[in-house]
ZALUM-81853 format. One line per 2 residues: number of its first residue (from 1); their letters; for each residue x, z, y of C-alpha. Coordinates in Angstrom, 1 decimal, padded with zeros to 4 digits. Layout:
REM ZALUM-81853
NUM) A) X/Z/Y; ...
//
This chain:
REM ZALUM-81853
1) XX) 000.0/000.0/000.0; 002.9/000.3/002.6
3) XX) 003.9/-002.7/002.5; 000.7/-003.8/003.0
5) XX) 000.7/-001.9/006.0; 004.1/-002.7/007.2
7) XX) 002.5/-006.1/007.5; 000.1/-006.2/010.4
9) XX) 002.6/-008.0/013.0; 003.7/-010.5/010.8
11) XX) -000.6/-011.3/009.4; -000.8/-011.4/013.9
13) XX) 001.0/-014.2/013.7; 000.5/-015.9/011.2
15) XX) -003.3/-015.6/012.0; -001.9/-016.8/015.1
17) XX) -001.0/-020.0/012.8; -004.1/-020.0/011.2
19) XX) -006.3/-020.8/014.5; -003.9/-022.9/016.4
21) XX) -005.8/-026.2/016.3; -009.1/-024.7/016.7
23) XX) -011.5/-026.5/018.7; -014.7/-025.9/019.7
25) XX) -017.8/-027.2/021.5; -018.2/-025.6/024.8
27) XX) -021.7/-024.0/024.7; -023.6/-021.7/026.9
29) XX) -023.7/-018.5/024.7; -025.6/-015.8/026.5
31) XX) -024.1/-013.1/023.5; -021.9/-012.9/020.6
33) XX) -022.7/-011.3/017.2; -019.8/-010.3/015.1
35) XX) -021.0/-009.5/011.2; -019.1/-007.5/008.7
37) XX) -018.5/-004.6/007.0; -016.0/-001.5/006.3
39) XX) -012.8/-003.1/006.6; -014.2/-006.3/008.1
41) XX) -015.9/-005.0/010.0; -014.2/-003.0/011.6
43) XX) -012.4/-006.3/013.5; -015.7/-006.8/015.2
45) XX) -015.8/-003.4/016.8; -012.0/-003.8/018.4
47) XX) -013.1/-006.8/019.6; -016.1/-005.3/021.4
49) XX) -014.1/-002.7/022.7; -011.6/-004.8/024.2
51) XX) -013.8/-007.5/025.7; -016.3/-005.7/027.6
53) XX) -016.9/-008.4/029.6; -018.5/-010.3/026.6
55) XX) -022.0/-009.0/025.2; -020.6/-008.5/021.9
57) XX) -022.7/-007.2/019.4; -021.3/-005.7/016.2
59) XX) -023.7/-005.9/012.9; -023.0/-003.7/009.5
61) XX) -026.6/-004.2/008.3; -028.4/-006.8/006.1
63) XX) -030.7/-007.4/009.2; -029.4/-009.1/012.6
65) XX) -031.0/-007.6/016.1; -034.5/-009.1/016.8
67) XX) -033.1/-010.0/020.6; -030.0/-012.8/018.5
69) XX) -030.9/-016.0/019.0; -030.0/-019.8/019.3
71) XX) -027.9/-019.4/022.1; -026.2/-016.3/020.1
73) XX) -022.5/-017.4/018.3; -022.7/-015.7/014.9
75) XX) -019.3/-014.4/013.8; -019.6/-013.7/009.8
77) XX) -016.0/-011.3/008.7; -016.3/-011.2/005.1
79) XX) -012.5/-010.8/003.5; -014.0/-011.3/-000.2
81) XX) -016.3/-014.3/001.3; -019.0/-012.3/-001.2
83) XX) -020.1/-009.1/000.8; -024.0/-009.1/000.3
85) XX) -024.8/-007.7/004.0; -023.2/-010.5/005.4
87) XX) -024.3/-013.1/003.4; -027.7/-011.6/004.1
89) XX) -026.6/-012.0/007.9; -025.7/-015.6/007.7
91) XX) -029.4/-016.1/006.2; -030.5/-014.5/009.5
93) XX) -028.3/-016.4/011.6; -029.1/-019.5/009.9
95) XX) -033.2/-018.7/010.4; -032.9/-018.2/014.2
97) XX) -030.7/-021.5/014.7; -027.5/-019.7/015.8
99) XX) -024.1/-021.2/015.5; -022.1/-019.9/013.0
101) XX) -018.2/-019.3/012.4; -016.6/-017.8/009.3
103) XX) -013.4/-015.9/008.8; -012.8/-015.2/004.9
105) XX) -010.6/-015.8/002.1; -012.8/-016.9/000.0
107) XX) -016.3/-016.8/-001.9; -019.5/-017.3/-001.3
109) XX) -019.2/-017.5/002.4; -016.9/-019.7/002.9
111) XX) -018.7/-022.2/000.8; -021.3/-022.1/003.5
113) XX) -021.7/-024.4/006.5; -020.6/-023.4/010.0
115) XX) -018.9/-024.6/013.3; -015.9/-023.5/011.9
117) XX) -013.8/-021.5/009.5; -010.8/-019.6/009.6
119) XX) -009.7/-019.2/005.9; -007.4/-016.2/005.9
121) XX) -005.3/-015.4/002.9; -006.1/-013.8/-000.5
123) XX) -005.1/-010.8/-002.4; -005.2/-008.4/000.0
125) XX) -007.7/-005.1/000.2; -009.9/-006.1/003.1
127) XX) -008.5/-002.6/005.3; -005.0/-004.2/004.5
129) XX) -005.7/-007.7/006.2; -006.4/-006.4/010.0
131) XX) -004.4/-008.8/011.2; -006.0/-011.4/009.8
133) XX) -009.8/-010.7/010.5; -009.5/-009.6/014.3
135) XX) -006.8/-011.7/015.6; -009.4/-015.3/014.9
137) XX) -011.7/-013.4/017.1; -010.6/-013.2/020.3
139) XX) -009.1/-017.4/020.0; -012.5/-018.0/018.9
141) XX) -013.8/-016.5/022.0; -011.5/-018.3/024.3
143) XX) -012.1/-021.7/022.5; -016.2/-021.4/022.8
145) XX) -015.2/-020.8/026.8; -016.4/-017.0/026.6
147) XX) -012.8/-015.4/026.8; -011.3/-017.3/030.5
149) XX) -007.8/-016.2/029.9; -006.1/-018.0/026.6
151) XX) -005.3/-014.6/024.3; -002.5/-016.0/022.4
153) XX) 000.6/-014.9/024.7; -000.7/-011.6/024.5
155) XX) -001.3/-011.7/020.8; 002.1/-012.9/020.6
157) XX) 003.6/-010.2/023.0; 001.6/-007.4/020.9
159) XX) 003.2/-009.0/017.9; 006.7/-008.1/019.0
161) XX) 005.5/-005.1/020.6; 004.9/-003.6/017.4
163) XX) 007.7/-004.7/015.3; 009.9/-002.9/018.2
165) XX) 007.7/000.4/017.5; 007.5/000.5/013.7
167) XX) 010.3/003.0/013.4; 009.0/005.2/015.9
169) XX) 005.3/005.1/014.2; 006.4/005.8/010.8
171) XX) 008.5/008.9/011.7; 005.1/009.8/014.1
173) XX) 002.8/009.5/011.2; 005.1/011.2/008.7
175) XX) 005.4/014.5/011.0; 001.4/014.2/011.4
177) XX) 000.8/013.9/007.6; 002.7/017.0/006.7
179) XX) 000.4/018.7/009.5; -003.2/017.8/008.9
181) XX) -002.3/017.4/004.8; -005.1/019.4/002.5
183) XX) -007.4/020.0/005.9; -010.3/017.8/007.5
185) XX) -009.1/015.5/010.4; -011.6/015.9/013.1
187) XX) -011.0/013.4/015.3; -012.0/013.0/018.8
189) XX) -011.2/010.1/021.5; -011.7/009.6/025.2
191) XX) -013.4/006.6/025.6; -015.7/004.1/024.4
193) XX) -013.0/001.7/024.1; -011.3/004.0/021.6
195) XX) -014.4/004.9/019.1; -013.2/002.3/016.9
197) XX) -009.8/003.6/016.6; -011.4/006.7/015.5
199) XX) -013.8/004.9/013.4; -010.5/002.8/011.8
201) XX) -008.5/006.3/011.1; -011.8/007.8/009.7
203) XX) -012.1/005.0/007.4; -008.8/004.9/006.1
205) XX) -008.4/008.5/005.4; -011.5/007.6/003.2
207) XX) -009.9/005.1/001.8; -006.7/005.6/001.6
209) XX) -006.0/009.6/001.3; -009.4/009.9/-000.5
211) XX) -010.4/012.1/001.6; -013.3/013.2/004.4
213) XX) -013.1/012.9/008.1; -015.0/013.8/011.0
215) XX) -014.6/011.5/014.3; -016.6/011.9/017.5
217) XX) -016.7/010.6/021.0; -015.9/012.8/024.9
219) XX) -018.2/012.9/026.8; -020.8/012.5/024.4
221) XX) -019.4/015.6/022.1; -019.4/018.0/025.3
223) XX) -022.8/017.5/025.0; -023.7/019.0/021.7
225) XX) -020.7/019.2/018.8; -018.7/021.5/021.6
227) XX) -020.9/024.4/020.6; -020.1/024.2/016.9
229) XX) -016.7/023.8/016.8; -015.2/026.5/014.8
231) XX) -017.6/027.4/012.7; -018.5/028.1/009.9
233) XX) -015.6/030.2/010.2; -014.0/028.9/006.7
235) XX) -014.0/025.2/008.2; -012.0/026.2/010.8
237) XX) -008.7/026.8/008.8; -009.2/024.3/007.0
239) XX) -009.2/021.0/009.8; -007.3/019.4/011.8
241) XX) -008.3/018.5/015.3; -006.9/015.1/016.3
243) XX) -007.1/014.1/020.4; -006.4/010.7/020.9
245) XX) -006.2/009.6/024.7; -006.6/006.4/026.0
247) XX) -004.7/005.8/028.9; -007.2/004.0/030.8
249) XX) -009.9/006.3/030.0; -012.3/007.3/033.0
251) XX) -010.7/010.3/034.9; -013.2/013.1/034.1
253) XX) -013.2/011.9/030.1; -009.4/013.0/030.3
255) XX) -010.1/015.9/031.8; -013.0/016.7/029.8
257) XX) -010.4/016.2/026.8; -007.8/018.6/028.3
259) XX) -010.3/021.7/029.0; -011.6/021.1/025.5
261) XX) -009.6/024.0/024.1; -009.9/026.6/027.0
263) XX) -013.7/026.2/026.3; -013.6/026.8/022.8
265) XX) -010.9/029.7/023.2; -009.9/031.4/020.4
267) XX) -012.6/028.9/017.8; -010.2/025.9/017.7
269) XX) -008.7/024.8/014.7; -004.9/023.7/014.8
271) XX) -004.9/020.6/017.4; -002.8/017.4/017.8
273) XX) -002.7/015.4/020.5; -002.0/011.6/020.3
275) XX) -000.7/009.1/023.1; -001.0/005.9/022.6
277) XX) 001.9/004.0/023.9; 002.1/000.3/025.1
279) XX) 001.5/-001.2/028.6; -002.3/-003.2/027.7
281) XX) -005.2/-001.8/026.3; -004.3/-004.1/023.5
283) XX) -001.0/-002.6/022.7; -002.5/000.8/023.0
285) XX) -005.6/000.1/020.5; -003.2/-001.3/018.0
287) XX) -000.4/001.1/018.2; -003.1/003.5/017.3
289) XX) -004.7/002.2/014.8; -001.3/001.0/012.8
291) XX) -000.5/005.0/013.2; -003.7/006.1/011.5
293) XX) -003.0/003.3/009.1; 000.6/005.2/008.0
295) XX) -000.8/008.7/008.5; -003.3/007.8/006.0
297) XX) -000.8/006.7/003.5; 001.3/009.4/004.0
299) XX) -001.0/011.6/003.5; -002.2/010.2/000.3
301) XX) 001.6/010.4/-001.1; 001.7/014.3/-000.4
303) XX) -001.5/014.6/-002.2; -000.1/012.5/-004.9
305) XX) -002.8/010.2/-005.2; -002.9/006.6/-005.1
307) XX) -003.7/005.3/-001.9; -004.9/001.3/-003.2
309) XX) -007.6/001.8/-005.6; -011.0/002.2/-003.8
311) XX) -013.2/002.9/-007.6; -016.4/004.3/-006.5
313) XX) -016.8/001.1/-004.2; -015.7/-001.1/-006.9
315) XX) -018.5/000.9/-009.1; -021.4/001.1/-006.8
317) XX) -020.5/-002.9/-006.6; -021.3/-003.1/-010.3
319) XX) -024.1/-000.8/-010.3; -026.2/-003.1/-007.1
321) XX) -025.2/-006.2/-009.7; -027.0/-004.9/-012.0
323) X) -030.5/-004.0/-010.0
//
């Protein structure tokens, strides 16, 4: 699994490859619907995040929003090609007359017809093959005319970026592994451009470390979760609190975040605060979420468990085949 980790710059650019001669209609979309699950998914939400000036919908369901239509560009991020929820969305799509573009490996979905596909490569676990899902996105968005500013320099930049930071990452997430190891990561960001970073780490300690994780969202938490924090009193030495700040989060949100444990006063559990380096928000996003990506498997090795094999996936798979 590390190495498979190790690999996000290099499946940047050779996604990069992938979509170089992509061309596309120019339409007048008025929104963009991005389909897929777990780690599929997951590319759509970055994507939202970082793009807020695109109406980006994100869609982990086997139905599509009843507002999607015609002049909505369907996005369908399937790794396997044969997730049922998004074939199930491309029936949707298909039904309200949208355009459709598909980023797989293979399958069922990329059998089917669309603008255009990105066919991505195989034989990876679909949380392995970041790279490869979100970097199609934002070309795609340029070439439809919805992105102004051509993404691939910066792609390219954040490709070098990280290969310069690898070192520094791995020794980060070994030192954070041997903290939070045999506890619950609760893990809070600062932003609404950050929940999926906390959503990606949450997933891949699910994954990966076989393990449960809590994630929430300042200010939204001050509003509610603040009050529980601590108890029952058992839980609380046996978690982890995780801050993650985004640089460019709103003033008060960072704030909010720093007077988080003077509230809560002698209820926190152990906390560990996280700074995303970089100098874009795409740097920062992705310098976070390779981190979570090491933690994870670091803390799967300390637990001594294999962090590749996802088995009660692969079983409920076999048990919906069957019904």
């Amino acid at each position: 699994m590390k190495d498979i980790i190790d690999s996000l710059p290099v499946q940047i650019k050779n996604a990069l490859n992938l979509t170089r001669n992509i061309s596309l209609k120019k339409k007048k979309y008025n929104s963009v619907i991005i389909c897929g699950m777990g780690g599929s998914g997951i590319s759509g939400a970055i994507a939202r995040a970082l793009y807020p000036g695109i109406i980006i919908f994100t869609n982990n369901d086997y139905d599509i929003p009843y507002q999607i239509g015609s002049n909505t560009l369907g996005i369908l991020v399937s790794y396997s090609g044969n997730t049922e929820e998004t074939l199930a969305d491309y029936a949707c799509l298909s039904r309200k007359g949208a355009h459709r573009i598909i980023i797989s490996s293979n399958g069922h979905l990329l059998r089917k017809k669309a603008i255009a596909k990105v066919q991505i490569p195989p034989g990876l676990p679909p949380r392995g093959a970041l790279g490869y899902l979100f970097t199609p996105i934002p070309i795609i968005l340029h070439a439809c005319g919805l992105l102004r500013n051509n993404p691939q320099p910066e792609l390219t930049s954040l490709v070098r970026f990280l290969e310069r930071e690898r070192s520094q990452i791995i020794r980060k997430a070994r030192n954070t592994a041997a903290k939070i190891s045999n506890t619950l990561p609760i893990i809070y960001v600062n932003s609404y451009r950050f929940q999926p970073v906390a959503q990606r780490w949450q997933c891949q300690f699910n994954e990966n470390a076989k393990i449960l994780a809590h994630i929430n969202t300042i200010p939204e938490m001050n509003h509610n979760e603040i009050v529980g924090i601590g108890s029952p009193r058992f839980l609380r030495h046996r978690s982890t609190i995780i801050k993650i700040n985004d640089p460019h989060a709103h003033p008060r949100n960072t704030l909010r975040m720093k007077l988080l444990p003077r509230v809560v006063k002698g209820n926190m559990p152990p906390v560990i605060t996280i700074q995303p380096c970089g100098s874009s928000a795409l740097q920062q996003v992705f310098w976070s979420l390779w981190l979570g990506d090491y933690i994870s498997y670091y803390c799967a090795r300390r637990s001594g468990v294999d962090p590749l094999p996802v088995l009660r996936i692969e079983r409920l798979k076999k048990l919906l085949e069957k019904n």
